[in-house]
TORNUZA-163567 format. One record per residue (C-alpha): x, z, y negated; residue number from 1; residue in one letter. Coordinates in steps of 0.001 Angstrom, whole numbers. Example, Ala and Ser with C-alpha at 12.3 -4.5 7.8 and 13.67 -1.06 7.14 Angstrom:
BEGIN
+---------+---------+---------+-----+---------+
|      px |      pz |      py | num | residuo |
+---------+---------+---------+-----+---------+
|   12300 |    7800 |    4500 |   1 |       A |
|   13670 |    7140 |    1060 |   2 |       S |
+---------+---------+---------+-----+---------+
// end
This chain:
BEGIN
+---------+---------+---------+-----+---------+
|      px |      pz |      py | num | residuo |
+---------+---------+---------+-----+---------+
|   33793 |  -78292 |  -69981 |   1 |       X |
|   30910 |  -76177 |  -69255 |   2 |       X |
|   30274 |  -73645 |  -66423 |   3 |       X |
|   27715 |  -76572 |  -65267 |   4 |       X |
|   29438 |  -78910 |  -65135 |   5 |       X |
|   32052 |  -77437 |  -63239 |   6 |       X |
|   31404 |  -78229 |  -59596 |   7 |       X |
|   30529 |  -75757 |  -56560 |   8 |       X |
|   33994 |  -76170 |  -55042 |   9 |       X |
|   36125 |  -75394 |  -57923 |  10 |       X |
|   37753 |  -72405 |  -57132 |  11 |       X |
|   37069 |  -69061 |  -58997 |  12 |       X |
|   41392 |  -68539 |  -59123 |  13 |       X |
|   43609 |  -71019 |  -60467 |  14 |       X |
|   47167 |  -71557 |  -60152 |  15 |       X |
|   48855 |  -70416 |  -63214 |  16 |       X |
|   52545 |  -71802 |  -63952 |  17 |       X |
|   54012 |  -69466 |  -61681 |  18 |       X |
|   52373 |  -70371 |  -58780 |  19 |       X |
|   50120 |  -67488 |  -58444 |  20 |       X |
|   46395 |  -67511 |  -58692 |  21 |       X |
|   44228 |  -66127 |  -62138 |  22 |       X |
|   40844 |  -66061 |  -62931 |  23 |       X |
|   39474 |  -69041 |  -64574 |  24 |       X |
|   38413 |  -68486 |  -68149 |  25 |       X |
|   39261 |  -65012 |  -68053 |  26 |       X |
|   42326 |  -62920 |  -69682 |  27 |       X |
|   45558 |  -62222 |  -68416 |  28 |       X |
|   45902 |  -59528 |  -65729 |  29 |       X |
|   47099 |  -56467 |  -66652 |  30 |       X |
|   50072 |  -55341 |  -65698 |  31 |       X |
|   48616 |  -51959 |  -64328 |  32 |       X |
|   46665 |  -53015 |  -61430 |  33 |       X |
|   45906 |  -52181 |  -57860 |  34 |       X |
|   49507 |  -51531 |  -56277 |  35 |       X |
|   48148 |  -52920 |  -52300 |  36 |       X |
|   49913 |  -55968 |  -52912 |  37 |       X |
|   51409 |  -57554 |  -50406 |  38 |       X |
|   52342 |  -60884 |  -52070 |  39 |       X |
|   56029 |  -60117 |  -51205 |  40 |       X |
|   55023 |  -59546 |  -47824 |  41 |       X |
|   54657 |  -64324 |  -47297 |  42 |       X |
|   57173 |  -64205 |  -44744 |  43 |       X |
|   55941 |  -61654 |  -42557 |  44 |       X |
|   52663 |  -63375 |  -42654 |  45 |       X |
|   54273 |  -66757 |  -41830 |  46 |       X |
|   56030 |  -65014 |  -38774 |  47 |       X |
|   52535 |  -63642 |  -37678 |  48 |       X |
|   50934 |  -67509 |  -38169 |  49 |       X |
|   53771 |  -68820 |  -35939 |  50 |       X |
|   53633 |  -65940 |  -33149 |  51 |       X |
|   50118 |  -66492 |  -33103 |  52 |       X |
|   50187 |  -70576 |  -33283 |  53 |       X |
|   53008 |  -69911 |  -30559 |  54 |       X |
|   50602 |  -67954 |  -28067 |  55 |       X |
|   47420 |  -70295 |  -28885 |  56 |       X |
|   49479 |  -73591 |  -27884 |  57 |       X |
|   51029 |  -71513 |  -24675 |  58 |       X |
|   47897 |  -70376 |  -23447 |  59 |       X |
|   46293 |  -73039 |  -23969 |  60 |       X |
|   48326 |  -75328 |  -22029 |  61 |       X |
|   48319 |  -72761 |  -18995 |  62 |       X |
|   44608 |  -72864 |  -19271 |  63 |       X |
|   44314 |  -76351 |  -18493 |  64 |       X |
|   46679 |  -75509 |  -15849 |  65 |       X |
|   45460 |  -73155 |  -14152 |  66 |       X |
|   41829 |  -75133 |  -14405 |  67 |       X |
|   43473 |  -77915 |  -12706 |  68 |       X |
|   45547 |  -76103 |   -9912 |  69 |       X |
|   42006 |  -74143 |   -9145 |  70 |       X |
|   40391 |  -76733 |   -8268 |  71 |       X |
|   42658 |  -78273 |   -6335 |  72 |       X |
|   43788 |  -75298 |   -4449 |  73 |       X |
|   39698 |  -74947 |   -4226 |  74 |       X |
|   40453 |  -70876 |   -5737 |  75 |       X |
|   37204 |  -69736 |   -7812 |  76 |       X |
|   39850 |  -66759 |   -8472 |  77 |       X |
|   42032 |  -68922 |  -10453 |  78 |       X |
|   39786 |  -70304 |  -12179 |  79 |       X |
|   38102 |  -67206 |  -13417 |  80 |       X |
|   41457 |  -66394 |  -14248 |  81 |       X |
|   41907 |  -69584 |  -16334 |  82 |       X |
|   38808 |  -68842 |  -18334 |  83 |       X |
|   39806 |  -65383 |  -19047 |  84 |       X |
|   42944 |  -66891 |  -20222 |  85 |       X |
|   40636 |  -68905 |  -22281 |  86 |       X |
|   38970 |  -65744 |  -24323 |  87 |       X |
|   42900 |  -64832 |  -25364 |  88 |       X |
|   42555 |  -68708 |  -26742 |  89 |       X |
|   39710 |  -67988 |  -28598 |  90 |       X |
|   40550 |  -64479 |  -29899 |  91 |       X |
|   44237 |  -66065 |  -31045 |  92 |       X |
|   42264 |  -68680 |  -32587 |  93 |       X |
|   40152 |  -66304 |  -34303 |  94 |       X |
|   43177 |  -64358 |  -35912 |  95 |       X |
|   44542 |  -67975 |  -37148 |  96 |       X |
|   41240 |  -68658 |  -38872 |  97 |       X |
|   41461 |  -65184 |  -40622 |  98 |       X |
|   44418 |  -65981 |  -41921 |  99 |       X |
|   43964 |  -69619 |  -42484 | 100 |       X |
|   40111 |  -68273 |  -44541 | 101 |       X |
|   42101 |  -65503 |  -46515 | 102 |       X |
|   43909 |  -67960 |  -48153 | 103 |       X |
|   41120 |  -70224 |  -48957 | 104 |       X |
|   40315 |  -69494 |  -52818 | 105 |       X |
|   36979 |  -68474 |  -53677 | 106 |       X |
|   34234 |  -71193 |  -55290 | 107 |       X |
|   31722 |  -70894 |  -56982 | 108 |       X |
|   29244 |  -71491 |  -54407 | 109 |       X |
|   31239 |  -69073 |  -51983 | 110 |       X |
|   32105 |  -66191 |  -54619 | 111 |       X |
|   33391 |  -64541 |  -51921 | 112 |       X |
|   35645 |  -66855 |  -49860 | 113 |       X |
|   35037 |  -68053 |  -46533 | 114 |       X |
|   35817 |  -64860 |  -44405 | 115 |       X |
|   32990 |  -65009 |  -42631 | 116 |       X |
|   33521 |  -68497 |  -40765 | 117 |       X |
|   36168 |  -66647 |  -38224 | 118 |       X |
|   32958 |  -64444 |  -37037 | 119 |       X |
|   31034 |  -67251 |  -37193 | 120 |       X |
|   33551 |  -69305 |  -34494 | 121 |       X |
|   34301 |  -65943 |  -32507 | 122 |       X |
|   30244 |  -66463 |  -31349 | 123 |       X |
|   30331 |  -69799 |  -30598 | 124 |       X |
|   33587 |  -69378 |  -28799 | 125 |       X |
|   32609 |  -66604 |  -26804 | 126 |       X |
|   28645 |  -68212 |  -25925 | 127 |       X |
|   30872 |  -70888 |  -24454 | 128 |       X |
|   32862 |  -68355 |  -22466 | 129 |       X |
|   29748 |  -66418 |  -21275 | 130 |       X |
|   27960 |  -70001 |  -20217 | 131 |       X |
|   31349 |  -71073 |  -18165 | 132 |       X |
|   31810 |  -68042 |  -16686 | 133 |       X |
|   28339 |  -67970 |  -15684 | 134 |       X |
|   28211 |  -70903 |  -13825 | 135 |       X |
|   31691 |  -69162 |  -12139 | 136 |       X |
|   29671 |  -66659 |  -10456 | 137 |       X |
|   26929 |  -68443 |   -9053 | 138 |       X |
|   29350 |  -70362 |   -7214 | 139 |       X |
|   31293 |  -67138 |   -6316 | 140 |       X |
|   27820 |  -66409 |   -4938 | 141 |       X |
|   27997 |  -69126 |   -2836 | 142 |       X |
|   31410 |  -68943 |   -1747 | 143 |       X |
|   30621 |  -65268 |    -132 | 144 |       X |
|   27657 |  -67075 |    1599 | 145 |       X |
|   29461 |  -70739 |    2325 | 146 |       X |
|   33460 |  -69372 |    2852 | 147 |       X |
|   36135 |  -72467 |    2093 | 148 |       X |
|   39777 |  -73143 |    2698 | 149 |       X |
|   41808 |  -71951 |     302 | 150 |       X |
|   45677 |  -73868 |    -190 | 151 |       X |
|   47014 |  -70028 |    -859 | 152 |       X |
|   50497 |  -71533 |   -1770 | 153 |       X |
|   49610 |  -73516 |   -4632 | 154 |       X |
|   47396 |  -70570 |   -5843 | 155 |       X |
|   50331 |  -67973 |   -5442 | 156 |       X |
|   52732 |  -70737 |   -7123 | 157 |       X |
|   49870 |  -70980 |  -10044 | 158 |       X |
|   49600 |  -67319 |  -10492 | 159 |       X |
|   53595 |  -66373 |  -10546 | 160 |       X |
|   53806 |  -69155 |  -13532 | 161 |       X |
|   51094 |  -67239 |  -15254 | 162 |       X |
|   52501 |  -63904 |  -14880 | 163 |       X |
|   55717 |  -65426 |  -16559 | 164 |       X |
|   53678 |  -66867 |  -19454 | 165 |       X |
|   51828 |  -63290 |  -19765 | 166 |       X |
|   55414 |  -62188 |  -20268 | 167 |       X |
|   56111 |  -64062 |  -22894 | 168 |       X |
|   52985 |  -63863 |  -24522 | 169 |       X |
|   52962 |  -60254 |  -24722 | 170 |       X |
|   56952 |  -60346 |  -25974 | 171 |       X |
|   56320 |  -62812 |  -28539 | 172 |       X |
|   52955 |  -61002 |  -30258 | 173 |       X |
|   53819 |  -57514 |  -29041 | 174 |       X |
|   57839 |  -57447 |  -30998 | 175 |       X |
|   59101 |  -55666 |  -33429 | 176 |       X |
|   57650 |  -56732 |  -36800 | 177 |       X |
|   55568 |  -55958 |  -39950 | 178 |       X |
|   52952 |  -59004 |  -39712 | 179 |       X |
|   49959 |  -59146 |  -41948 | 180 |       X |
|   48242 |  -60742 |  -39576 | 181 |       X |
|   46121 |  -62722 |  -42848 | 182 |       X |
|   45113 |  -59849 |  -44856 | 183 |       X |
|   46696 |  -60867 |  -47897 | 184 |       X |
|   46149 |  -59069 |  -50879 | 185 |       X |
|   47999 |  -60490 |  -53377 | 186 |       X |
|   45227 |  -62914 |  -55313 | 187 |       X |
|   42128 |  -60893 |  -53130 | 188 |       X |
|   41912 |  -57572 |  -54426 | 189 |       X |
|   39680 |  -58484 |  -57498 | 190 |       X |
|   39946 |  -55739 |  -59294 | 191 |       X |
|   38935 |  -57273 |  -63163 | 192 |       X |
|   39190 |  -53987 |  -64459 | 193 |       X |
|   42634 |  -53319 |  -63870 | 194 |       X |
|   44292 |  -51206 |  -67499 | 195 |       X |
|   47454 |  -50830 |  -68749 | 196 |       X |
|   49408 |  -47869 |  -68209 | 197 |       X |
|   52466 |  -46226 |  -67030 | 198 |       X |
|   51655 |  -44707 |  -63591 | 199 |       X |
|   51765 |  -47325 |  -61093 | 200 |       X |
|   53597 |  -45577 |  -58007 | 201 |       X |
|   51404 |  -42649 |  -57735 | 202 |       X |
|   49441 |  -43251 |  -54775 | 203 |       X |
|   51957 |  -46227 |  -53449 | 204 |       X |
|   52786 |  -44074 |  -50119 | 205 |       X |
|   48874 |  -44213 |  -49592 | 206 |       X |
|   48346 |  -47987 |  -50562 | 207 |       X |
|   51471 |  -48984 |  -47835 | 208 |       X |
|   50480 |  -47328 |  -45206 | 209 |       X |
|   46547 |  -48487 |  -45272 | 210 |       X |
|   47858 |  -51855 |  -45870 | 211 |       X |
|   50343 |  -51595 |  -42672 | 212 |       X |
|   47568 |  -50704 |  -40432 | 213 |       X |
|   45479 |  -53093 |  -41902 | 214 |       X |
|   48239 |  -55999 |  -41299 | 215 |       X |
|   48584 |  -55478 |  -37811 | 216 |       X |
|   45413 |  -55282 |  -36836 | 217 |       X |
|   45824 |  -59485 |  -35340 | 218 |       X |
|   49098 |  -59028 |  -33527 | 219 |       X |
|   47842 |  -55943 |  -32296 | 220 |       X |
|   44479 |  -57337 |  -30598 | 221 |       X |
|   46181 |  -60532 |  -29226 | 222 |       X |
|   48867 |  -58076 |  -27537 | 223 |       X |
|   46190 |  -56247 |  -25579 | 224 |       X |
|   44565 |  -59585 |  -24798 | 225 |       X |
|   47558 |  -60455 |  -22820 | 226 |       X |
|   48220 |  -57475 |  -21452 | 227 |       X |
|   44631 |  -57862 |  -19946 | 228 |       X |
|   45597 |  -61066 |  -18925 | 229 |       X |
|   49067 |  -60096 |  -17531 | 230 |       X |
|   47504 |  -57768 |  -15314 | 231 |       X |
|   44465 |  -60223 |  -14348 | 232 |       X |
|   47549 |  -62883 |  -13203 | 233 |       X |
|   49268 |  -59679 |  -11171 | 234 |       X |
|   45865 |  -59469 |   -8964 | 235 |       X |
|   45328 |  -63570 |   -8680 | 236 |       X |
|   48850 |  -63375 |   -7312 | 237 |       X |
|   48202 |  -60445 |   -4779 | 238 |       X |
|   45504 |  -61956 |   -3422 | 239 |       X |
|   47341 |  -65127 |   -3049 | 240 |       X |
|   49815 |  -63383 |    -968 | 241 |       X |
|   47058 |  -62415 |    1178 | 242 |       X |
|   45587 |  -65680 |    1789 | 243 |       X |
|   49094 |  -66938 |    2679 | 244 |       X |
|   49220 |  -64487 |    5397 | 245 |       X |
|   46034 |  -64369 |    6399 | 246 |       X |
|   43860 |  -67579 |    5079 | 247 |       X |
|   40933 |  -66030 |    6658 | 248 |       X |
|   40522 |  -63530 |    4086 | 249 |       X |
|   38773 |  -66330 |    1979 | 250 |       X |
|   36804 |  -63341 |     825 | 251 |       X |
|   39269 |  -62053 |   -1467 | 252 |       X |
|   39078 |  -64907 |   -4126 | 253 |       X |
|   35241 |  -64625 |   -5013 | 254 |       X |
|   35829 |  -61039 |   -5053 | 255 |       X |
|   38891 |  -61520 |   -8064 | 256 |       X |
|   36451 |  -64262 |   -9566 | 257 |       X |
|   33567 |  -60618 |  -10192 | 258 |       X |
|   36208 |  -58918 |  -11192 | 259 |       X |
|   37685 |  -61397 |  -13860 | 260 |       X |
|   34385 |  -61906 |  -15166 | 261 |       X |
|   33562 |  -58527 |  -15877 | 262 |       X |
|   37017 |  -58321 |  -17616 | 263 |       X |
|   35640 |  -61512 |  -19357 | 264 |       X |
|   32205 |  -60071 |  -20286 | 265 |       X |
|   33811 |  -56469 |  -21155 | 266 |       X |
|   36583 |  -57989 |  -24030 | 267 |       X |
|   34050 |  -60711 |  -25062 | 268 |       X |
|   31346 |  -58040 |  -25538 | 269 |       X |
|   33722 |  -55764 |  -28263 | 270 |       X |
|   34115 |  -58994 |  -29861 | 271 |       X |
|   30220 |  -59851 |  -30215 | 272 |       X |
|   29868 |  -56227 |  -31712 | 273 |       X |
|   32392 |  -56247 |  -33954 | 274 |       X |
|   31011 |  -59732 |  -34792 | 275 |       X |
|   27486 |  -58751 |  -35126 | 276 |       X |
|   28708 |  -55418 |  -37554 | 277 |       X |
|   30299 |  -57499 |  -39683 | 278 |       X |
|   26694 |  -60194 |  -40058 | 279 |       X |
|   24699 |  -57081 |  -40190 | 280 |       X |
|   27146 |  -55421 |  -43435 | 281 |       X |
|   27495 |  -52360 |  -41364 | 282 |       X |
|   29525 |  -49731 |  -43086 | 283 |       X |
|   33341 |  -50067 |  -40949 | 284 |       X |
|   33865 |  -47503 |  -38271 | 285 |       X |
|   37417 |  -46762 |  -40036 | 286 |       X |
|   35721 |  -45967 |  -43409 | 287 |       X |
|   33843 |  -42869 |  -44482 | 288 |       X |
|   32043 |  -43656 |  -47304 | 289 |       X |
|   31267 |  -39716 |  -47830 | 290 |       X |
|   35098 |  -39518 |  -48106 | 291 |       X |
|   35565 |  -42064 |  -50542 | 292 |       X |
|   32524 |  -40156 |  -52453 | 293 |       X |
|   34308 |  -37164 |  -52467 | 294 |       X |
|   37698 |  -38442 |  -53557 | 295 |       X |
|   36226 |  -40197 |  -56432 | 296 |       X |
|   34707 |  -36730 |  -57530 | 297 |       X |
|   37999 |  -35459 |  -57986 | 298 |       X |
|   38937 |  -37302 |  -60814 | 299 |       X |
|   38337 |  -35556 |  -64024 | 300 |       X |
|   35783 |  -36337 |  -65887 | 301 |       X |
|   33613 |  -37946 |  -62952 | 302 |       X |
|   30043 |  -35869 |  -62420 | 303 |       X |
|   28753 |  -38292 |  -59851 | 304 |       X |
|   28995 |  -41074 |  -57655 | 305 |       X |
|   25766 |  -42794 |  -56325 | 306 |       X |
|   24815 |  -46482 |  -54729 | 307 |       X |
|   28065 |  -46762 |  -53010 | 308 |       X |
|   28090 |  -49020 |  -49983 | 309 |       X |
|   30887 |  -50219 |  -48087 | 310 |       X |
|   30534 |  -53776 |  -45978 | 311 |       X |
|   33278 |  -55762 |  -44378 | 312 |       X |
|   33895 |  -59401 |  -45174 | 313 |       X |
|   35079 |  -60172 |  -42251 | 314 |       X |
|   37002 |  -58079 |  -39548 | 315 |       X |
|   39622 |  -55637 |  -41535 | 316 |       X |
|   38356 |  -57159 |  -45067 | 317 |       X |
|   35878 |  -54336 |  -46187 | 318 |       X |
|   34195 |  -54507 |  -49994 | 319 |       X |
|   32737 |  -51482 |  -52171 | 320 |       X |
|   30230 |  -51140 |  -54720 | 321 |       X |
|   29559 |  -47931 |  -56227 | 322 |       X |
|   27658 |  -46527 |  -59464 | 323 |       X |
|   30225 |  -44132 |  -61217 | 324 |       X |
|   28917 |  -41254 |  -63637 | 325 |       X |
|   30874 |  -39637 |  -65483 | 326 |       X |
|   30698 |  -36564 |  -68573 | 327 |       X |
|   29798 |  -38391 |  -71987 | 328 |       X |
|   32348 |  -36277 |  -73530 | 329 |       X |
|   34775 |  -37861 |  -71686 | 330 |       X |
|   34262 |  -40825 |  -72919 | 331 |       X |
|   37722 |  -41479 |  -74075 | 332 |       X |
|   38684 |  -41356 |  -70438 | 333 |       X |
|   36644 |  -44544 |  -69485 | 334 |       X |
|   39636 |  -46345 |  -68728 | 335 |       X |
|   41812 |  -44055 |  -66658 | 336 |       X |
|   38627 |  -42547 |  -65205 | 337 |       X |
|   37912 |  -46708 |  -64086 | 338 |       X |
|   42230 |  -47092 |  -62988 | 339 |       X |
|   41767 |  -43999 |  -60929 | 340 |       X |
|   38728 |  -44764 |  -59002 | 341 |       X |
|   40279 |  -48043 |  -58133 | 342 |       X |
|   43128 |  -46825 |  -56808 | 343 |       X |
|   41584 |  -44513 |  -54877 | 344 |       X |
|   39085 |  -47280 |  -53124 | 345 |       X |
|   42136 |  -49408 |  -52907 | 346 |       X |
|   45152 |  -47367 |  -52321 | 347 |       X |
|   43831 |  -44389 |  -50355 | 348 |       X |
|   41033 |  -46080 |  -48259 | 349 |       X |
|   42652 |  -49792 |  -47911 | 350 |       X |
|   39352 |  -51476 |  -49316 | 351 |       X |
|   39830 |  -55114 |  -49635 | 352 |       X |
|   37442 |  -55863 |  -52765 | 353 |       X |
|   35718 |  -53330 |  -54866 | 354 |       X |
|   33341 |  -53902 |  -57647 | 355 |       X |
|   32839 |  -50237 |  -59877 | 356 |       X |
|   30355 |  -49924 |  -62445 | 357 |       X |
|   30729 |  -46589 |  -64814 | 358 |       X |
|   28240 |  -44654 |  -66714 | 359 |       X |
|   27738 |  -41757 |  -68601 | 360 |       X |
|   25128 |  -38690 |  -67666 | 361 |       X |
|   23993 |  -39740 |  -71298 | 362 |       X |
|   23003 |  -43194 |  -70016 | 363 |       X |
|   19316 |  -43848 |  -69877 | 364 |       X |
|   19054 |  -45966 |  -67027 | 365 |       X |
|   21090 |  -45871 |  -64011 | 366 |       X |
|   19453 |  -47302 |  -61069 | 367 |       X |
|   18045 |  -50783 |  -60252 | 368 |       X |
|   15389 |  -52390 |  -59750 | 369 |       X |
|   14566 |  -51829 |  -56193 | 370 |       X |
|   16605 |  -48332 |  -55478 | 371 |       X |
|   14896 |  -48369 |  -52051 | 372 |       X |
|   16217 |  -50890 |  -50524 | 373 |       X |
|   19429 |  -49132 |  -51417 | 374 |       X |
|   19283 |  -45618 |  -50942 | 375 |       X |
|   19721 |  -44139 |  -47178 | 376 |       X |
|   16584 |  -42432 |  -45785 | 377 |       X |
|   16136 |  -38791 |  -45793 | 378 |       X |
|   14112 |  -37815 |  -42617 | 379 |       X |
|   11700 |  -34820 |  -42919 | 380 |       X |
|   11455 |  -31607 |  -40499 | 381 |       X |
+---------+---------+---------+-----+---------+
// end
């Protein structure tokens, strides 16, 4: 079968007969390759799928909840509550589509997977947020001007249930436990250049401790969602107390409904960011690309390192390019000069995918054919 007649949704990695995924029509991997695998690590990621499916369902539920004892117990502040509750939905739901993308195989219409949908759904989510909660503050508005009746008992009754759930929320995402939170690496580090040889452990220490912080990079964002949320529940349930005691303090429940939405607007805004970054292929804040430049000079042989650029796929799943020269007379090198560099990018810096291209200082042409678009701007005094 030709490469044409293949279609756009046949997946660049195949299952081979032990279950794990090759290249199709390529060679065998090497033995010798990029040591930030965390194939061994399934369970861990299952445990992080079900803590996270666990919160999603929970929170969900109290959301409609809390929706429907707000409006019954006419309190703007638990709604605005409930909709904060709502962003923790859509940010758990976010770290399941990570993990459900990362292991999506590649096609060959979407070489590089389908990362980028989770950022894609973490804008639409949060547009929806911003709308709702919009519409939450004009009629906190209105409340201040128009004060209603407020049934303070069913509101404080609402709010101790969701300080319970908060509880459990945050002990359920925030135990003990060495979740991957989705970033896989076992079929995505696509390292075709991988060689033989007989050092494999040497930069291990490096590659595990990248990939922990990596892998907990979900768990770790959902816990300080609920915290947020925990502590939003602890103020609906204050005021609540003061509305029992004195019900003509209506005033306090459009005042919780500003302050939940600028919790609402201040999470959802890191998320838009982080969003936007990622659309725009800025460089990651956690990765110095001048570091990863001089690293690579350190290997013997290497004279230079230029076009190197550093993007994320999607939140945590950053990809390199780079131009390697290195000294003609080390030309015998090539291949440990190419095993090093990789584990450098992969081992020491964590990067996801990295695609290396070497050279000699002999080499006639080096560049591309638009090295502007590609080279940073040097501003002149």
């Amino acid at each position: 079968m030709t490469d044409h007649q293949h279609s756009e949704r046949t997946p660049l990695l195949s299952p081979n007969a032990s279950g794990q995924t090759t290249p199709v029509n390529s060679r065998a991997p090497s033995t010798r390759s990029c040591v930030n695998d965390n194939s061994k690590d399934n369970n861990t990621t299952n445990s992080t799928k079900w803590r996270l499916l666990f919160a999603t369902v929970v929170a969900l539920l109290f959301f409609v909840t809390e929706l429907v004892a707000g409006y019954f117990a006419n309190s703007l502040a638990l709604m605005s509550d409930a909709f904060h509750l709502l962003s923790d939905v859509a940010s758990f739901a976010v770290a399941l589509a990570a993990i459900y993308f990362a292991e999506k195989p590649a096609t060959r219409r979407h070489s590089y997977g389908f990362h980028r949908a989770e950022v894609i759904a973490a804008l639409a989510s949060v547009l929806t947020i911003w709308i709702l909660t919009f519409y939450l503050v004009q009629a906190a508005i209105e409340r201040l001007r128009n004060p209603e009746p407020i049934n303070g008992k069913l509101m404080c009754l609402t709010a101790s249930i969701g300080v319970i759930i908060n509880i459990i929320l945050a002990v359920v995402l925030g135990g003990h436990g060495h979740s991957h939170g989705g970033h896989s690496h076992g079929s995505d580090h696509d390292h075709s250049h991988a060689i033989e040889d007989g050092h494999h452990h040497e930069e291990e220490g490096a590659s595990k401790h990248s990939a922990k912080q990596e892998s907990n990079i979900n768990l770790r964002a959902a816990s300080l969602h609920v915290l947020g949320d925990l502590l939003a529940s602890v103020g609906v349930l204050i005021s609540s107390i003061i509305l029992i005691f004195r019900p003509d303090l209506t005033i306090v429940d459009p005042i919780c409904t500003f302050i939940f939405s600028i919790l609402v607007m201040y999470t959802t805004y890191h998320l838009v960011k982080d969003s936007l970054a990622v659309l725009m292929e800025g460089t990651p804040l956690n990765i110095q690309p001048e570091a990863i430049e001089r690293s690579i000079l350190e290997i013997p042989g290497v004279v230079a390192v230029h076009d190197l650029h550093v993007w994320n796929l999607s939140p945590g799943k950053s990809s390199l390019t780079a131009h390697i020269t290195f000294d003609k007379n080390a030309l015998h090198s090539y291949d440990e000069i190419l095993y090093q560099a990789q584990h450098v990018v992969c081992d020491t810096y964590g990067v996801h995918h990295s695609t290396l291209q070497l050279e000699s200082d002999a080499t006639g042409f080096t560049s591309h054919c638009r090295p502007d678009l590609c080279t940073p701007a040097v501003i002149h005094q």
